[in-house]
Residue frames as qw, qx, qy, qz and C-alpha x, y, z in Angstrom:
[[0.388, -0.390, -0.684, -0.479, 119.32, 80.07, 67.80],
 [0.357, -0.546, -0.746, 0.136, 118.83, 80.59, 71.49],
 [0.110, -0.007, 0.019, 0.994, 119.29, 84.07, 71.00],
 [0.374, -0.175, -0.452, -0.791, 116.54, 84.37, 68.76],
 [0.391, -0.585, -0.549, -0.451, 114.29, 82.66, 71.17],
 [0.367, -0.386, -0.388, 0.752, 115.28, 84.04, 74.22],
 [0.090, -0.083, 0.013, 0.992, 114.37, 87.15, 72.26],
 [0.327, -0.253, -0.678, -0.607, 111.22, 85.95, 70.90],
 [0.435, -0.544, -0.652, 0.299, 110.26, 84.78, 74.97],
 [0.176, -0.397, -0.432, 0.790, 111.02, 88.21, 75.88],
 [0.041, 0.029, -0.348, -0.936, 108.87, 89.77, 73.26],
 [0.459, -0.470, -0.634, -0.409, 106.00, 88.18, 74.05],
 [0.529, -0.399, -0.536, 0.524, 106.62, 88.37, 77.59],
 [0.008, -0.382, -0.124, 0.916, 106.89, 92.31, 77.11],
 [0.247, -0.131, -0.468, -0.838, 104.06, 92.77, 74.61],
 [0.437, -0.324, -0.817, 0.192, 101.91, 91.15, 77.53],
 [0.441, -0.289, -0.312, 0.790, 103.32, 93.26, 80.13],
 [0.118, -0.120, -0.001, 0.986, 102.53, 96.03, 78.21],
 [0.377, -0.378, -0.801, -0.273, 99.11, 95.21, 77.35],
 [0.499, -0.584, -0.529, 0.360, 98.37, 94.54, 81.16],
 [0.157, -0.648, -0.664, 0.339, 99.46, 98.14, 81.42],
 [0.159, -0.091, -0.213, -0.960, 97.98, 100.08, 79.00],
 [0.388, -0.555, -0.611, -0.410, 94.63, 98.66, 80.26],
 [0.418, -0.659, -0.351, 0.518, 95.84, 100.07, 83.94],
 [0.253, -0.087, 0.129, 0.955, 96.98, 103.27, 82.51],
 [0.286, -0.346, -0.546, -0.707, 93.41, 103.21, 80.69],
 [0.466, -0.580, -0.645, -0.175, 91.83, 102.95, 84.17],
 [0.416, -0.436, -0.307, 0.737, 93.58, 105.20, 86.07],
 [0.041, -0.127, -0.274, -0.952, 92.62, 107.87, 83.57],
 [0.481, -0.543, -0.631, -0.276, 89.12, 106.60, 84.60],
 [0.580, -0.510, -0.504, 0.386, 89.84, 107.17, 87.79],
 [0.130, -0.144, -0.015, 0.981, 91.38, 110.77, 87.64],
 [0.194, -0.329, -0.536, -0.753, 88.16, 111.74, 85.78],
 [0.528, -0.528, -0.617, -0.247, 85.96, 110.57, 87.97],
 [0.555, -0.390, -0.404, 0.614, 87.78, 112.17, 91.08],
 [0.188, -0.062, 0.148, 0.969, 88.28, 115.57, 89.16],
 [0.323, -0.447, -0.722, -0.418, 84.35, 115.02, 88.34],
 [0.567, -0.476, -0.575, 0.348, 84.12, 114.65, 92.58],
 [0.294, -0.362, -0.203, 0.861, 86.28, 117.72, 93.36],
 [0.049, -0.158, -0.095, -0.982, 84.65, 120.45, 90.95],
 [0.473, -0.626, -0.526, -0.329, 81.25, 119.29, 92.32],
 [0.480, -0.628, -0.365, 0.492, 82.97, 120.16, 96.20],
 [0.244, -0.215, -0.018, 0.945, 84.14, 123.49, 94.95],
 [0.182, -0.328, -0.242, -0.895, 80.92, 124.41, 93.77],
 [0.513, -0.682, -0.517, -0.064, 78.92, 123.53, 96.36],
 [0.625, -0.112, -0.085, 0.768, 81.81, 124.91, 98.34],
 [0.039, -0.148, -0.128, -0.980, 81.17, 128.72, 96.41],
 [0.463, -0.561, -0.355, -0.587, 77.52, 128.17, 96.98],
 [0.617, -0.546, -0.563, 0.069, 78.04, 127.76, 100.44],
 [0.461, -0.097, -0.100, 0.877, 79.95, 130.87, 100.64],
 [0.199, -0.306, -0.376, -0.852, 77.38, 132.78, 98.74],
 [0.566, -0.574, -0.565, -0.173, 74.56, 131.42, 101.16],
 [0.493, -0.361, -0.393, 0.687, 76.94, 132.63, 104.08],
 [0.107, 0.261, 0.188, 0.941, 76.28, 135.98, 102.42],
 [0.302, -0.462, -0.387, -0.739, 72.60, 136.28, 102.51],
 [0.395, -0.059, 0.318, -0.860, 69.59, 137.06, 104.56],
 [0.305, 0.350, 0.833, -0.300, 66.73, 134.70, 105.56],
 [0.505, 0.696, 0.379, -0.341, 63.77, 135.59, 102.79],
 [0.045, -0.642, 0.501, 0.578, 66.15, 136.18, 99.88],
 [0.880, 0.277, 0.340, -0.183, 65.46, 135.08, 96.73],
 [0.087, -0.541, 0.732, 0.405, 67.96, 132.94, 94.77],
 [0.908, 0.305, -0.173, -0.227, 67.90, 130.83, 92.05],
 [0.626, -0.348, 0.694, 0.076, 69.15, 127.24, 92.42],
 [0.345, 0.301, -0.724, -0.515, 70.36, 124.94, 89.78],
 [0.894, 0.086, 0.115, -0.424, 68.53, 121.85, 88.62],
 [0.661, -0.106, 0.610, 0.424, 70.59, 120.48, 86.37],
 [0.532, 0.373, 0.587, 0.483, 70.65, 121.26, 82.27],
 [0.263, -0.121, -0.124, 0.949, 71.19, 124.66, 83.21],
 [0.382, -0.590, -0.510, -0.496, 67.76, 125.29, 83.95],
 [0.028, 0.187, -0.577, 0.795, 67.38, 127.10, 87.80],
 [0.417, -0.724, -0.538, -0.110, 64.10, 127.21, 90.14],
 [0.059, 0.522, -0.268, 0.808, 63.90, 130.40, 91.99],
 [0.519, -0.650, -0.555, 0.012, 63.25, 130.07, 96.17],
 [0.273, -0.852, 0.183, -0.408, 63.43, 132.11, 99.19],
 [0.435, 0.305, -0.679, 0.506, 66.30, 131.08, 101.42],
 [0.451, -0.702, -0.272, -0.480, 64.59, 130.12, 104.50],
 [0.479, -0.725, 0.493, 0.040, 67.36, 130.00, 107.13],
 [0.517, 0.793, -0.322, -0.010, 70.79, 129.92, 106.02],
 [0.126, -0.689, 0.636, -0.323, 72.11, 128.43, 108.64],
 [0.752, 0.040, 0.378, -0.538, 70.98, 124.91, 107.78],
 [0.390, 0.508, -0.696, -0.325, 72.58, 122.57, 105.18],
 [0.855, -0.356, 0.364, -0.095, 71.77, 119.32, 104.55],
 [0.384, 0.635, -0.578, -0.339, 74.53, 117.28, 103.53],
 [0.869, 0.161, -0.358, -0.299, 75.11, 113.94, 102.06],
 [0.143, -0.895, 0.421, -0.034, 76.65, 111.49, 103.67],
 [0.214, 0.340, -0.859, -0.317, 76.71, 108.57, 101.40],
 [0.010, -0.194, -0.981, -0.014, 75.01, 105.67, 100.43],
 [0.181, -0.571, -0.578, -0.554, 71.66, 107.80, 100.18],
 [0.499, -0.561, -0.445, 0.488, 72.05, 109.04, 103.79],
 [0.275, 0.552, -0.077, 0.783, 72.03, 112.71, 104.94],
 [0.547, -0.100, -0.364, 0.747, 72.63, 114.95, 107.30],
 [0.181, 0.919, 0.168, 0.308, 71.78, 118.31, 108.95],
 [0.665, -0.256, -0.147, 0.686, 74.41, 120.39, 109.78],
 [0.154, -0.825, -0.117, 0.531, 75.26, 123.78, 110.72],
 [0.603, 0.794, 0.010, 0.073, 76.65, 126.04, 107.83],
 [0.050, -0.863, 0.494, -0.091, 79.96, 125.68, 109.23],
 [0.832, -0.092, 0.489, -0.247, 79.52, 122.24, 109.89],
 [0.833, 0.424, 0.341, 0.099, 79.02, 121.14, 106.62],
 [0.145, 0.931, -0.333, -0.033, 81.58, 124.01, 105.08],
 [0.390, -0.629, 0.670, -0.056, 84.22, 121.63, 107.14],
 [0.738, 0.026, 0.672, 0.049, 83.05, 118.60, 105.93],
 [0.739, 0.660, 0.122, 0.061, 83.01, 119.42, 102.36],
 [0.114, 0.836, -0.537, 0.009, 87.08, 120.82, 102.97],
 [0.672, -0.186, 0.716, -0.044, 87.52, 117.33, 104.53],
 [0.757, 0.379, 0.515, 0.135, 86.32, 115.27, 101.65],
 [0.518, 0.822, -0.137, 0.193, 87.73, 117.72, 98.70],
 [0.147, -0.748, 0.634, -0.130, 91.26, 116.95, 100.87],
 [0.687, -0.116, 0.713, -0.081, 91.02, 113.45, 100.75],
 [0.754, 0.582, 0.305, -0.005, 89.82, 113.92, 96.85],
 [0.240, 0.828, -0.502, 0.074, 93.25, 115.90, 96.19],
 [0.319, -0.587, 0.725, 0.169, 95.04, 113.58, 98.09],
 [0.788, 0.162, 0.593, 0.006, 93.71, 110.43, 95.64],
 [0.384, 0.897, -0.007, -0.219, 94.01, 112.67, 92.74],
 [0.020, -0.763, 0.646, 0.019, 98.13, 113.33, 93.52],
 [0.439, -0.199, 0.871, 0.097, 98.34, 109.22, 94.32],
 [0.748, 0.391, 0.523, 0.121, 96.39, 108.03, 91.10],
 [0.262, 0.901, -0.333, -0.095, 98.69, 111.41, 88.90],
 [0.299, -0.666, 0.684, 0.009, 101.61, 109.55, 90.37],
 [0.685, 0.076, 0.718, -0.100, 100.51, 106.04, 89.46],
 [0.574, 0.811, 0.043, -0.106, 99.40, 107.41, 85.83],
 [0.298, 0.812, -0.501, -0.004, 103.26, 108.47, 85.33],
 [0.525, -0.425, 0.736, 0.039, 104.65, 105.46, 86.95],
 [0.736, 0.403, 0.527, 0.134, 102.92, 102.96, 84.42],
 [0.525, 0.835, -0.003, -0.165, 103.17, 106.00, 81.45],
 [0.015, -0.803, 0.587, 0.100, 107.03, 105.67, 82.31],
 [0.396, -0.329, 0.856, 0.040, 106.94, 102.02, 81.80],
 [0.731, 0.420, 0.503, -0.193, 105.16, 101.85, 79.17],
 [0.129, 0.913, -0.378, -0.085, 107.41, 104.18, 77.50],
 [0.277, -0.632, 0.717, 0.092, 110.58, 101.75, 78.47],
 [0.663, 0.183, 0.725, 0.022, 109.04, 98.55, 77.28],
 [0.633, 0.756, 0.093, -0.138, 107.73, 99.98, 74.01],
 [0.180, 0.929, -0.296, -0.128, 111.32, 100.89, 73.72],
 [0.445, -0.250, 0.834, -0.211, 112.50, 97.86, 74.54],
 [0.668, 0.500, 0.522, -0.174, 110.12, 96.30, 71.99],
 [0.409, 0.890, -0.085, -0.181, 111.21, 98.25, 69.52],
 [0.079, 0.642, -0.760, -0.063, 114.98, 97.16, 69.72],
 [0.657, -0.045, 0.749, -0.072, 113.97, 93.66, 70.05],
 [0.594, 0.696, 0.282, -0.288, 112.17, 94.16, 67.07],
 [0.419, 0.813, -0.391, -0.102, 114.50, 95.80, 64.60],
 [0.171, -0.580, 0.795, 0.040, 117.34, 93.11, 65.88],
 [0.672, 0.194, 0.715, -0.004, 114.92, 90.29, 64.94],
 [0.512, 0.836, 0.011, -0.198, 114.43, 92.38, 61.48],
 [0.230, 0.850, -0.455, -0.131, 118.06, 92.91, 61.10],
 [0.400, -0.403, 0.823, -0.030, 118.83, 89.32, 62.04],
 [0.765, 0.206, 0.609, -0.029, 116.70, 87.96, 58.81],
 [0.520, 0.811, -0.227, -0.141, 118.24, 89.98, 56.45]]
């Protein structure tokens, strides 16, 4: 009999456990999203600051808005950018300037990326063992009322 609740403690004990992290597994996926969200906004600003390196003062280009609607203007010096630099703050900065800072911050977003990827598989791999682990508890409590 103290089998059976020794097993029963650890079945609750792991059906907890496992709980606790599929709701971290379910926020790290948040997190990746929202980073991967982060980085393709630096790589297009990124291409558009390549493209701007391109042109000529008076050029006309069409920017985006948003909802894939554009507003055509004239580029009036190219060599200007402002950029953000959180909390509602900005910046002006040379076009090289800012070029740097936006490699900066899209290098810091890879590196969170790789450490919340890593985290993701750590938990996925333990969620994986428990379950499995459940699962033989299980069937031995099955096979132990027959």
């Amino acid at each position: 009999m103290a089998k059976r609740a020794q097993a029963d403690d650890e079945m609750r004990r792991l059906s907890v456990e496992m709980r606790y992290l599929e709701q971290t597994a379910e926020s790290l996926q948040q997190r990746i999203s929202m980073v991967n969200a982060a980085i393709t906004d630096l790589t297009y600003a990124n291409a558009t600051l390549d493209g701007i390196e391109k042109e000529k003062e008076n050029t006309e280009m069409l920017v985006p808005i948003g909802g894939s609607s554009y507003v055509k203007v004239k580029l009036a010096d190219s060599n200007k950018i402002i950029v953000g630099l959180g909390a509602g703050i900005s910046s002006e900065k040379t076009l090289a300037e800012a070029k740097v800072t936006l490699k900066e911050r899209l290098d810091e977003l890879e590196t969170t990326m790789n450490s919340a990827q890593q985290q993701f598989s750590q938990v996925a791999e333990r969620i994986n063992s428990g379950r499995g682990r459940l699962e033989t508890l299980y069937a031995g409590q099955r096979q132990g009322k027959q």
